[in-house]
N, CA, C and O of each residue as an XYZ file, in Angstrom:
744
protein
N      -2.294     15.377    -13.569
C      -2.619     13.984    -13.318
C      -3.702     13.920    -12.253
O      -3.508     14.387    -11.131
N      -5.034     13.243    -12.667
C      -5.723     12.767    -11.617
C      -5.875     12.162    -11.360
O      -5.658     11.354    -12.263
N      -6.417     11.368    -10.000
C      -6.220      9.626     -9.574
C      -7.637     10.135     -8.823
O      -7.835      9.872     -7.637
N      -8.438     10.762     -9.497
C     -10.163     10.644     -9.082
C     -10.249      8.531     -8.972
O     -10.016      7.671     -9.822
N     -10.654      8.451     -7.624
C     -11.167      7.440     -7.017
C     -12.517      6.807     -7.305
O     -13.529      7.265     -6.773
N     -12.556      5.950     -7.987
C     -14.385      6.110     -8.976
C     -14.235      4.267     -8.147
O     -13.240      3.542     -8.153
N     -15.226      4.067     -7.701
C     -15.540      2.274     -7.524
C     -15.872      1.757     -9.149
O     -16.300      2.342    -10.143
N     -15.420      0.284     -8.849
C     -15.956     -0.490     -9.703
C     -17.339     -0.643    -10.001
O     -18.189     -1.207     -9.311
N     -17.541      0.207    -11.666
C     -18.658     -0.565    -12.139
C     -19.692      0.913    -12.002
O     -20.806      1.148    -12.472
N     -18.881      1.640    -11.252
C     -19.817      3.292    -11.085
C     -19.057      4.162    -12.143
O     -17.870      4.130    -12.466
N     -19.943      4.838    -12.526
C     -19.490      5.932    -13.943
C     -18.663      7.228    -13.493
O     -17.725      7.666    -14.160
N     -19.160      7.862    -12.151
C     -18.703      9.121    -11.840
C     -18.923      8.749     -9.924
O     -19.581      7.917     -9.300
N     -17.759     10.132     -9.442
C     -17.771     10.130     -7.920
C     -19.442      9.895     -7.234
O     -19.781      9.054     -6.400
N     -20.251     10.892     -7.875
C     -21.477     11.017     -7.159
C     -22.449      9.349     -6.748
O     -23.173      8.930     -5.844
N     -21.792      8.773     -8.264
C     -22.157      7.088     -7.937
C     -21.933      6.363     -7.219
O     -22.641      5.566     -6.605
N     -20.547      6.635     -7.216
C     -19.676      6.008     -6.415
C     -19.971      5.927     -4.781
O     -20.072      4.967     -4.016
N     -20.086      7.703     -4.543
C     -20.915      7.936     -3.184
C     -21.706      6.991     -2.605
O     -21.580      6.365     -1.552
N     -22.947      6.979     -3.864
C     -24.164      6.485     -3.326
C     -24.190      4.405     -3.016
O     -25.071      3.638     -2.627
N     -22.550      4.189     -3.500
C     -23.043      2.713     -3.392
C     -21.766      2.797     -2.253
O     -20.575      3.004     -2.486
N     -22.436      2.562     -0.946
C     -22.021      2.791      0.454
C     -21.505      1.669      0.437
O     -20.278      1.701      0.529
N     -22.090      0.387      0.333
C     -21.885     -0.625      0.819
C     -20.605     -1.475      0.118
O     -20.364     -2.595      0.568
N     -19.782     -0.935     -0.992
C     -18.971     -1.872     -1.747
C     -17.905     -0.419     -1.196
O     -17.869      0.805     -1.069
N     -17.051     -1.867     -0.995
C     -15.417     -1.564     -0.716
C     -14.039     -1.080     -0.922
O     -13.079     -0.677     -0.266
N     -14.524     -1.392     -2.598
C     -13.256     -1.485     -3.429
C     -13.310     -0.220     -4.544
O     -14.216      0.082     -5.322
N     -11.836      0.477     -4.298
C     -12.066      1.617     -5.070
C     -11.458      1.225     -6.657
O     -11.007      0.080     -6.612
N     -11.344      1.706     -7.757
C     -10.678      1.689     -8.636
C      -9.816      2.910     -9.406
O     -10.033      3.515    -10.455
N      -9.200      2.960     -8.834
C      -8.043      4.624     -9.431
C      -7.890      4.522    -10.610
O      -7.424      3.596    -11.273
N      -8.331      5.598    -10.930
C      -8.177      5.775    -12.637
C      -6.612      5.591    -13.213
O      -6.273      4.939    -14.200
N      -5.706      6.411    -12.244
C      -4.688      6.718    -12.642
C      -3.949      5.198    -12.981
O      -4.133      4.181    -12.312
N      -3.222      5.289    -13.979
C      -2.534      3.940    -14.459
C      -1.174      3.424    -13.442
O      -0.900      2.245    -13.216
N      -0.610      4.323    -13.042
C       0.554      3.672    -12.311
C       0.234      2.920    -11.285
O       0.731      1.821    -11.035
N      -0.789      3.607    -10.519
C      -1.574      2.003     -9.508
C      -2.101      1.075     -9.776
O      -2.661      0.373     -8.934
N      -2.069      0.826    -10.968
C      -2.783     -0.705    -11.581
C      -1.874     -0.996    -12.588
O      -2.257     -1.942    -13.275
N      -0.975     -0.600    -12.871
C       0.146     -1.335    -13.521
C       0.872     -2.667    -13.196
O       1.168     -3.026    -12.056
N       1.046     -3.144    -13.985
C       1.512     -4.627    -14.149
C       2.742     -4.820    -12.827
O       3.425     -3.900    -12.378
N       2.771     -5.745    -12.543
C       3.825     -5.891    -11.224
C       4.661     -7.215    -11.577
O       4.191     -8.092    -12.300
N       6.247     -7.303    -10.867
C       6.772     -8.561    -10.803
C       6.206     -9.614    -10.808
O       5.096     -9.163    -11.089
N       5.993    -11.033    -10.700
C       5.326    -12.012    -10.554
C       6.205    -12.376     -9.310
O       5.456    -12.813     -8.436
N       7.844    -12.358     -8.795
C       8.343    -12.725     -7.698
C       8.673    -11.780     -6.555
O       9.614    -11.049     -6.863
N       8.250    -11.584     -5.464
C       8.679    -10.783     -4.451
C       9.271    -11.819     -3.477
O       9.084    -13.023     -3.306
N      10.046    -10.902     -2.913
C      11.190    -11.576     -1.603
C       9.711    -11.925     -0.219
O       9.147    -12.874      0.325
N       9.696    -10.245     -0.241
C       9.171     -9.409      1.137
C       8.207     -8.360      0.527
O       8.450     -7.724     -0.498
N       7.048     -8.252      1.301
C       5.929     -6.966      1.010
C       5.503     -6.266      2.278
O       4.624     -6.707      3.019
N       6.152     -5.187      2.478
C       5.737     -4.464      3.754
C       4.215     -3.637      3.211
O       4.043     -3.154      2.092
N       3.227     -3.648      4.341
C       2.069     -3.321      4.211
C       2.138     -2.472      5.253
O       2.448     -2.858      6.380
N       1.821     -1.098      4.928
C       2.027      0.587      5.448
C       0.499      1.170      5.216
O      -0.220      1.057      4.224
N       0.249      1.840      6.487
C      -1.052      2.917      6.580
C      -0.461      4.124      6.897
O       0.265      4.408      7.850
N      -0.994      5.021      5.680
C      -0.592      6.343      5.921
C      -1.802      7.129      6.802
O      -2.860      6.504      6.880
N      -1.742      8.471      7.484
C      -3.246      9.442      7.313
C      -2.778     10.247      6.833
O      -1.625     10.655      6.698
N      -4.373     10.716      6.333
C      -3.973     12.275      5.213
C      -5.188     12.738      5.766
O      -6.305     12.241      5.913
N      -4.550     14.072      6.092
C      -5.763     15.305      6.558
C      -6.137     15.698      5.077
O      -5.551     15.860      4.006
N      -7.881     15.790      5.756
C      -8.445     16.360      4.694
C      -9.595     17.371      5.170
O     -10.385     16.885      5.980
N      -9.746     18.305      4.905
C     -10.919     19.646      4.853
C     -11.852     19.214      4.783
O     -11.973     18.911      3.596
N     -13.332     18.739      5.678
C     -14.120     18.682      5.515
C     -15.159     19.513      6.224
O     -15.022     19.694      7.434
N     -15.862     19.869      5.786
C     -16.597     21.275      6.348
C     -15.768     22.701      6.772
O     -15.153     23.551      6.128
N     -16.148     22.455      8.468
C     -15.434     23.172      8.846
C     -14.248     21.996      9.824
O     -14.333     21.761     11.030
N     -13.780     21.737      9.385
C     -13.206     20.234     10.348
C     -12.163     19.616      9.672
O     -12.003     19.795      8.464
N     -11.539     19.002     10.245
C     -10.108     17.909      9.142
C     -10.520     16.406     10.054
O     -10.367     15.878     11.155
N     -11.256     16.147      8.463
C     -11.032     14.338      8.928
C      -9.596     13.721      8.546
O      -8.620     14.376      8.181
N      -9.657     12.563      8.680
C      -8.126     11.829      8.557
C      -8.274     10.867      7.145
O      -7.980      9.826      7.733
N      -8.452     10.518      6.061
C      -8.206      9.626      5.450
C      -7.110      7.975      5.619
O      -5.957      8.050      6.044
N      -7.396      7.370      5.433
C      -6.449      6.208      5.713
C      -6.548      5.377      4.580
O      -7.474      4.713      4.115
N      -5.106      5.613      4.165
C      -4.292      5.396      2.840
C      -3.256      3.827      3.156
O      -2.265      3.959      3.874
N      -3.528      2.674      2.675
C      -2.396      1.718      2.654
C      -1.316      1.500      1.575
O      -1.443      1.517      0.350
N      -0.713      1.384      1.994
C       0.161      0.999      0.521
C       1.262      0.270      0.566
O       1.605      0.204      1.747
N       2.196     -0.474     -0.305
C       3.139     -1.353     -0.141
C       4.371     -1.206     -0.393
O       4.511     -0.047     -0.782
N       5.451     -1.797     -0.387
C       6.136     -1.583     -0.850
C       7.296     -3.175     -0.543
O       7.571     -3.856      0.446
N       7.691     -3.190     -2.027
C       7.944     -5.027     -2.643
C       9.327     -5.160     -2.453
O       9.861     -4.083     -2.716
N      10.313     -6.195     -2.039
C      11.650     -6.520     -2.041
C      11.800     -7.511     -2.794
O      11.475     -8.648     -2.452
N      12.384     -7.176     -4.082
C      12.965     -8.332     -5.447
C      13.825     -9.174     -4.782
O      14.394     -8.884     -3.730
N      13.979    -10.717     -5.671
C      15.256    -11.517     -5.199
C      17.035    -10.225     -5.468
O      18.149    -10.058     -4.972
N      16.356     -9.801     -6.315
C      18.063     -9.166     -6.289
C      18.358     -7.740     -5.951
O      19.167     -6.920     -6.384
N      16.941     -7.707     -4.548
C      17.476     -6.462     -3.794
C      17.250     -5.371     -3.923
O      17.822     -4.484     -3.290
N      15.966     -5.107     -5.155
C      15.624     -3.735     -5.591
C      14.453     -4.205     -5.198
O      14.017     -5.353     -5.291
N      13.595     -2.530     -4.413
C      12.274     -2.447     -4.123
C      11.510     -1.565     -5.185
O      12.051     -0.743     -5.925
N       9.837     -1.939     -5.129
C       9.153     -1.465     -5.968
C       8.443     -1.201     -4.702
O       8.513     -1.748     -3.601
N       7.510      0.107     -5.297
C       6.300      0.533     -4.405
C       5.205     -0.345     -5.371
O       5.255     -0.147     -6.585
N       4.423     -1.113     -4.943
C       3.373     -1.762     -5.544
C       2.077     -1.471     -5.124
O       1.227     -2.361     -5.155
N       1.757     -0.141     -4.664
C       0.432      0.363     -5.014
C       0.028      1.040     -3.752
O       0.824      1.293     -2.848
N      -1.097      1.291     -3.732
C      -1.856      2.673     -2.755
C      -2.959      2.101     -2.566
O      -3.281      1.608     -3.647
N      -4.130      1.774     -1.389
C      -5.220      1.265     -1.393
C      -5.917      2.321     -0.284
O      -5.337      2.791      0.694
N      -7.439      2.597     -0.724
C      -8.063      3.544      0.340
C      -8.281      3.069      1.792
O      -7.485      2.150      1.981
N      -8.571      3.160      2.228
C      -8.540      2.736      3.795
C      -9.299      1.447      3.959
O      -9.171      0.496      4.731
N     -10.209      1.753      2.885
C     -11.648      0.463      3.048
C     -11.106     -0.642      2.564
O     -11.866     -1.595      2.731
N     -10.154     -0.912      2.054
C      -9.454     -1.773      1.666
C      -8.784     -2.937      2.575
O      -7.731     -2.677      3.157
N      -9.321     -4.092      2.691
C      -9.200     -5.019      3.709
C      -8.020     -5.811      2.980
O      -8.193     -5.983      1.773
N      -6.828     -6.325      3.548
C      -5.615     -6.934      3.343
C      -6.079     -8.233      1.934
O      -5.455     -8.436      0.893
N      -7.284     -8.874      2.391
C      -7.740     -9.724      1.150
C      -7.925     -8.963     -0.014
O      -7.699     -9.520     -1.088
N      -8.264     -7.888     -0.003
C      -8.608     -6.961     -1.322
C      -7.365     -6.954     -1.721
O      -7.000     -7.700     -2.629
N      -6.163     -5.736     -0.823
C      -5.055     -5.882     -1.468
C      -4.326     -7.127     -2.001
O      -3.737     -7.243     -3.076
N      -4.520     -8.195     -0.848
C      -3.608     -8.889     -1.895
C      -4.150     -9.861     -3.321
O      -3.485    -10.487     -4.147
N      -5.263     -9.714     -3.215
C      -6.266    -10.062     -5.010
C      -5.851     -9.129     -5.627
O      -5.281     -9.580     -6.620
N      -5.785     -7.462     -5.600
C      -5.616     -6.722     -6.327
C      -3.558     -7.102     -6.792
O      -3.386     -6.940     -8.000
N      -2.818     -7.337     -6.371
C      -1.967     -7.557     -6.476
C      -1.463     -8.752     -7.468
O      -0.598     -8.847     -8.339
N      -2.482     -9.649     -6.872
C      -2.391    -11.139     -7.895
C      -2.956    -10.607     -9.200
O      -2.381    -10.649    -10.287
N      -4.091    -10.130     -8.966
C      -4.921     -9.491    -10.448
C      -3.612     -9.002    -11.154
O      -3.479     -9.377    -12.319
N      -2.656     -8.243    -10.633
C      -1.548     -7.682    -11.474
C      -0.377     -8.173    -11.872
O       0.386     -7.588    -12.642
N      -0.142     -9.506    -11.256
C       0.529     -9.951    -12.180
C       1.474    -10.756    -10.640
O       2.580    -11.241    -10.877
N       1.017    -10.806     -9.428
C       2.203    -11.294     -7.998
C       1.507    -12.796     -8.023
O       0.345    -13.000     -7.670
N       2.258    -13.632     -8.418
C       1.952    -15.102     -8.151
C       3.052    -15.709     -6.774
O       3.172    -16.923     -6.609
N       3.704    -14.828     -5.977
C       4.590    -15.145     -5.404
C       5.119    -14.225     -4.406
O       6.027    -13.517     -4.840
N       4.780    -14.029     -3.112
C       5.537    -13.327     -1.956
C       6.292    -14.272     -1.064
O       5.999    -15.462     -0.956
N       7.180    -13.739     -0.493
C       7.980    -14.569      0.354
C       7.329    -14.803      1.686
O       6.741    -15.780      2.151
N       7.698    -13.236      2.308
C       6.920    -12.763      3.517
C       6.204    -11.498      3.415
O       6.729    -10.729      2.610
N       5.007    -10.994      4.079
C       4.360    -10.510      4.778
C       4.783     -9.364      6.035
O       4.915     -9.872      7.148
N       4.896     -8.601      5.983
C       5.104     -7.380      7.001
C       3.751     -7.133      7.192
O       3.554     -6.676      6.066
N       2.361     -7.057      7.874
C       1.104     -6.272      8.184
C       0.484     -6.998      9.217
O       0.980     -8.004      9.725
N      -0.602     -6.498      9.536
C      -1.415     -6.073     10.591
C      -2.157     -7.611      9.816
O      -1.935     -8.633     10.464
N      -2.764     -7.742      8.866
C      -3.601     -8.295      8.273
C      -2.973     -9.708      6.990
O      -3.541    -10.150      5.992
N      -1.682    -10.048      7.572
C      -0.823    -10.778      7.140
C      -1.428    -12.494      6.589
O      -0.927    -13.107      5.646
N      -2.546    -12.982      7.419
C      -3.079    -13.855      7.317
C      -4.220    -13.935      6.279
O      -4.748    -14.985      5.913
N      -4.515    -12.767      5.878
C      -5.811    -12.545      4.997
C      -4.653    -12.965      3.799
O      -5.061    -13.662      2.870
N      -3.484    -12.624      3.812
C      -2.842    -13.368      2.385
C      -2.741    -14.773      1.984
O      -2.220    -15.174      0.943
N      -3.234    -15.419      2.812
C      -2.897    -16.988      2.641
C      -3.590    -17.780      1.624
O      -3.265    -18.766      0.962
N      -5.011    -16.804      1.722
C      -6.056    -17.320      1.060
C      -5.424    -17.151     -0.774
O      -5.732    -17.902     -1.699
N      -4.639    -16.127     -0.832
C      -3.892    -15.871     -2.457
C      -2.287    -16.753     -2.313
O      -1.910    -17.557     -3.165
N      -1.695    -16.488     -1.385
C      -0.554    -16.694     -1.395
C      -0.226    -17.735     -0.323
O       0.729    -17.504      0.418
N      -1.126    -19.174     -0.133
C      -0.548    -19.703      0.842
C       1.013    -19.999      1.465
O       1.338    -20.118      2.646
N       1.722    -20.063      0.440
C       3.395    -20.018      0.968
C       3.843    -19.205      1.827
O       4.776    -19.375      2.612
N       2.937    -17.984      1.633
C       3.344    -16.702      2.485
C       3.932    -16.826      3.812
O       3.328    -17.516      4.633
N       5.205    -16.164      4.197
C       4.920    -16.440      5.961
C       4.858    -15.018      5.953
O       5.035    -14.221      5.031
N       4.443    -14.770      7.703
C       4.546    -13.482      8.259
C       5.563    -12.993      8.954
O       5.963    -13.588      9.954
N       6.134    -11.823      8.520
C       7.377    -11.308      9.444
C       6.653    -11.101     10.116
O       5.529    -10.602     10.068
N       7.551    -11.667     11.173
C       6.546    -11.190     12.666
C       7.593    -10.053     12.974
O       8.678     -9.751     12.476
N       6.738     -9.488     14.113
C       7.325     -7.963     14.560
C       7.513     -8.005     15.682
O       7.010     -7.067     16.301
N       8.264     -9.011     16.489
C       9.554     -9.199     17.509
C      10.068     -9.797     17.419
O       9.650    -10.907     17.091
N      11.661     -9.515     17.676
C      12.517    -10.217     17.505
C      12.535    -11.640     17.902
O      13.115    -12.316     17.053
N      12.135    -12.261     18.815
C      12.441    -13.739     19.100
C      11.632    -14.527     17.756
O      11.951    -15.583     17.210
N      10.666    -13.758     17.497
C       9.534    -14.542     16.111
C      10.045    -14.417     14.869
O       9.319    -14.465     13.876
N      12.009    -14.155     14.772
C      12.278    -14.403     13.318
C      13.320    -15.319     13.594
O      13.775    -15.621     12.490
N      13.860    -15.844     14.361
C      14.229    -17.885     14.544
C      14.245    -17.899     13.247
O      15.060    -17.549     12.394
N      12.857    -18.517     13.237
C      12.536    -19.061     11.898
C      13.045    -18.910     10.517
O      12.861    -19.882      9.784
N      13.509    -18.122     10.135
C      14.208    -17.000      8.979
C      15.720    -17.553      9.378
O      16.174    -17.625     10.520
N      16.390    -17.928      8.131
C      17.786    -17.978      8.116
C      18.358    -16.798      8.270
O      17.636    -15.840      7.993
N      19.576    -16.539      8.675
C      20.257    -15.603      9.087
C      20.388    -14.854      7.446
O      21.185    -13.938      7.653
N      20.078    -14.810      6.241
C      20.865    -14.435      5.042
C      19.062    -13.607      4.789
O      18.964    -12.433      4.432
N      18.178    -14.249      4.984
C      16.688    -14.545      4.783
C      16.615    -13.161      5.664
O      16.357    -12.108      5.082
N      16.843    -13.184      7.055
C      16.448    -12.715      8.017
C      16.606    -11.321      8.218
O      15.835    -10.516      8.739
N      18.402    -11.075      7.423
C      18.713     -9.459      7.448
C      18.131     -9.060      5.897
O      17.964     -7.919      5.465
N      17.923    -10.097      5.328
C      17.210     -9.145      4.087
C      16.123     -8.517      4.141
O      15.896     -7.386      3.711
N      15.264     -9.394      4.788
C      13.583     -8.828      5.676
C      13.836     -7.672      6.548
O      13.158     -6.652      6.675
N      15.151     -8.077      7.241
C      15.106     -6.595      8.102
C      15.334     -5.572      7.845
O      14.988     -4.560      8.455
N      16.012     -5.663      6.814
C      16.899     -4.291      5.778
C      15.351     -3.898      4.966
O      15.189     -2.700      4.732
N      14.369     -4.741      4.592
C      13.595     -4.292      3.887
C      12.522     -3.725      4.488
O      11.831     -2.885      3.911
N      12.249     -4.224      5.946
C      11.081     -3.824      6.688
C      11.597     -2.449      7.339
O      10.930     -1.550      7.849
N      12.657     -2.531      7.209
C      13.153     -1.080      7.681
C      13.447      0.175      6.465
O      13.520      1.354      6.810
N      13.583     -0.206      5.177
C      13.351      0.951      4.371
C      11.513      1.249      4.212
O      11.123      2.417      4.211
N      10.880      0.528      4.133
C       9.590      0.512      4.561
C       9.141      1.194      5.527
O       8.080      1.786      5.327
N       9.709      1.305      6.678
C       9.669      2.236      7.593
C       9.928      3.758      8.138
O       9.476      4.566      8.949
N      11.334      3.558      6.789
C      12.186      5.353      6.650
C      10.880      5.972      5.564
O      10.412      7.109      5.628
N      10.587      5.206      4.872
C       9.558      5.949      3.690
C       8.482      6.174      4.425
O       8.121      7.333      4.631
N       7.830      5.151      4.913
C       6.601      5.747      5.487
C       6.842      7.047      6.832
O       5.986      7.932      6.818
N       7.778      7.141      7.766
C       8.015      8.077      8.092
C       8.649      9.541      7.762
O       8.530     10.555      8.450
N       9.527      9.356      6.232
C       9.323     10.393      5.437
C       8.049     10.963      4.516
O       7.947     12.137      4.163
N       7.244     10.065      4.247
C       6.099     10.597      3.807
C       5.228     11.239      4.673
O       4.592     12.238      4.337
N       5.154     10.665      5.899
C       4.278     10.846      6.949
C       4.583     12.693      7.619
O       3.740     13.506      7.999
N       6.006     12.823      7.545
C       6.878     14.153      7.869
C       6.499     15.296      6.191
O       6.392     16.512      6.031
N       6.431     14.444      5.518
C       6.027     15.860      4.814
C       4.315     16.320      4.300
O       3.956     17.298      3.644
N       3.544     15.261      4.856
C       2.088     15.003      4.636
C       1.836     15.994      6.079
O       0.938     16.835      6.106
N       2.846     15.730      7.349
C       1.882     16.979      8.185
C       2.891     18.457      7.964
O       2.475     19.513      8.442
N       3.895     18.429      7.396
C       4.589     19.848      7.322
C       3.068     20.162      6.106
O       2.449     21.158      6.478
N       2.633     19.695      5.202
C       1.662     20.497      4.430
C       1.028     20.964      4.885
O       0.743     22.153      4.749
N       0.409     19.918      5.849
C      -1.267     20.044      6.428
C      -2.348     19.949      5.861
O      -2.076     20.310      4.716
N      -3.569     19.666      5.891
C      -4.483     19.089      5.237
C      -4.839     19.739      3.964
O      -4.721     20.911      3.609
N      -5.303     18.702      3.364
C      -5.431     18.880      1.761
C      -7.283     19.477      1.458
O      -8.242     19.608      2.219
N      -7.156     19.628      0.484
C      -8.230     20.687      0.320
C      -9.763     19.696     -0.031
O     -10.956     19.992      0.034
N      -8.934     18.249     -0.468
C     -10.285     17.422     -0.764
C      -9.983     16.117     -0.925
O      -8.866     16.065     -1.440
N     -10.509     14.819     -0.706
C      -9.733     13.496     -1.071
C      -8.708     13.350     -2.026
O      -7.635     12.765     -1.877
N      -9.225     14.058     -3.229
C      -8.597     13.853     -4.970
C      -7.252     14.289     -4.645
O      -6.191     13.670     -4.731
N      -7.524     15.617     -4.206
C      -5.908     16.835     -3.410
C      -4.837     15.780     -3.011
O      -3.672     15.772     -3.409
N      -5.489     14.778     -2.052
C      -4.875     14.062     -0.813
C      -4.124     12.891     -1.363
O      -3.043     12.519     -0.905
N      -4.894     12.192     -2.605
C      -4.666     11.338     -3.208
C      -3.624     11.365     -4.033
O      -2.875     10.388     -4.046
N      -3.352     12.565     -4.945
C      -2.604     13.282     -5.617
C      -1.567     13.190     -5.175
O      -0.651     12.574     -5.721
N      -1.484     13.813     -4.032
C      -0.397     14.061     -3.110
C       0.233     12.253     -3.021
O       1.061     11.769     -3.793
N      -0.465     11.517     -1.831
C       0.333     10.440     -2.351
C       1.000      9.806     -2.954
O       2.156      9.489     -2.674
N       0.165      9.410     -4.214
C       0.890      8.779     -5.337
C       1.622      9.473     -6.010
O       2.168      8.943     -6.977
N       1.897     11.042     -5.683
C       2.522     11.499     -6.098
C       4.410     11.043     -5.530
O       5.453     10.711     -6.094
N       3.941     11.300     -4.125
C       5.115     10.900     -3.478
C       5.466      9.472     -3.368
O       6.566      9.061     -2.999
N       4.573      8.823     -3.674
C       4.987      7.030     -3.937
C       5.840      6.921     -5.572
O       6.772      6.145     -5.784
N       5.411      7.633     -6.331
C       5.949      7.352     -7.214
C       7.189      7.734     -7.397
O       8.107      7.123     -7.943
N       7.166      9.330     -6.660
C       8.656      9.548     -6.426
C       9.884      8.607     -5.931
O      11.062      8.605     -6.288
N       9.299      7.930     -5.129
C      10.026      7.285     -3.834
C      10.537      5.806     -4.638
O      11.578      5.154     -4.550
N       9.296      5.627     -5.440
C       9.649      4.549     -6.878
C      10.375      4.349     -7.659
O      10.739      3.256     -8.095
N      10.990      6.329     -8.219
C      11.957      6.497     -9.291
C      13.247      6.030     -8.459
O      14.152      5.352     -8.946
N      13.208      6.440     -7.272
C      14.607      6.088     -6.140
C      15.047      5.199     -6.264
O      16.212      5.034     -6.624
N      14.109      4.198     -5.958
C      14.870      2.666     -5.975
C      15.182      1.920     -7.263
O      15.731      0.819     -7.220
């Protein structure tokens, strides 16, 4: 399986290279652009790094990705985005797939969703800033922002027991490899 990273609208990597200025990658591989729920509870928004071999040197890649809480309590991983990927991208790319509906927001970049998902609120990330959230509302977000958290720190624990990958594609691989795993779980 390859998840070669090609931009929109470029034929091959070397194209892709050369158009510096556009943002948005398009993964070949099908499970990251597969069709998604239309209702989510909760969407925690996660940055991974992935060492990668470059020259003589290890740069860091920066990998986002999500992961969705259904009304009835089952999570989906809903996708992988390259670093260049600004929270508005993800969450268009998301609507593009089929999310007409998040509850809340877990990220850094929580407000760039409003513009797709105005209903959205943001879990905020201290405690006095979830008031707001009914008590039934409130431990479901927390139960969810916290498996969100065991995954990304289990991925994160076996991404440096490897150690850096031999090339983006390697690195990429690796991910979605382990997202998808983490997918069959739930």
């Amino acid at each position: 399986m390859s998840t070669a990273h090609i931009l929109h609208g470029q034929t091959n990597a070397n194209d892709a290279t050369a158009a510096a200025g556009c943002m948005w990658w398009a993964p070949s591989d099908t499970w990251l652009t597969k069709p998604l729920c239309r209702r989510y509870t909760f969407a925690a928004l996660k940055t991974l790094r992935l060492p990668v071999c470059h020259r003589d040197s290890v740069k860091h890649l920066h990998w986002h990705w999500a992961l969705g809480l259904l009304k009835q309590g089952q999570y989906e991983v809903l996708g992988a985005w390259p670093g260049e990927a600004m929270s508005a991208l993800v969450a268009s790319d998301l609507h593009r797939r089929g999310v007409v509906h998040i509850g809340a927001v877990s990220s850094e970049g929580a407000a760039d969703f409003a513009s797709r998902y105005p209903e959205t609120a943001s879990w905020p990330s201290s405690d006095e800033d979830v008031q707001g959230f009914g008590a039934g509302r409130r431990a479901a977000l927390q139960a969810a922002a916290a498996t969100a958290e065991r995954l990304q720190a289990s991925i994160a624990r076996t991404i440096k027991r490897r150690g850096p990958f031999a090339d983006e594609s390697a690195a990429s691989d690796y991910l979605v490899q382990a997202l998808q795993k983490a997918d069959r779980r739930f």
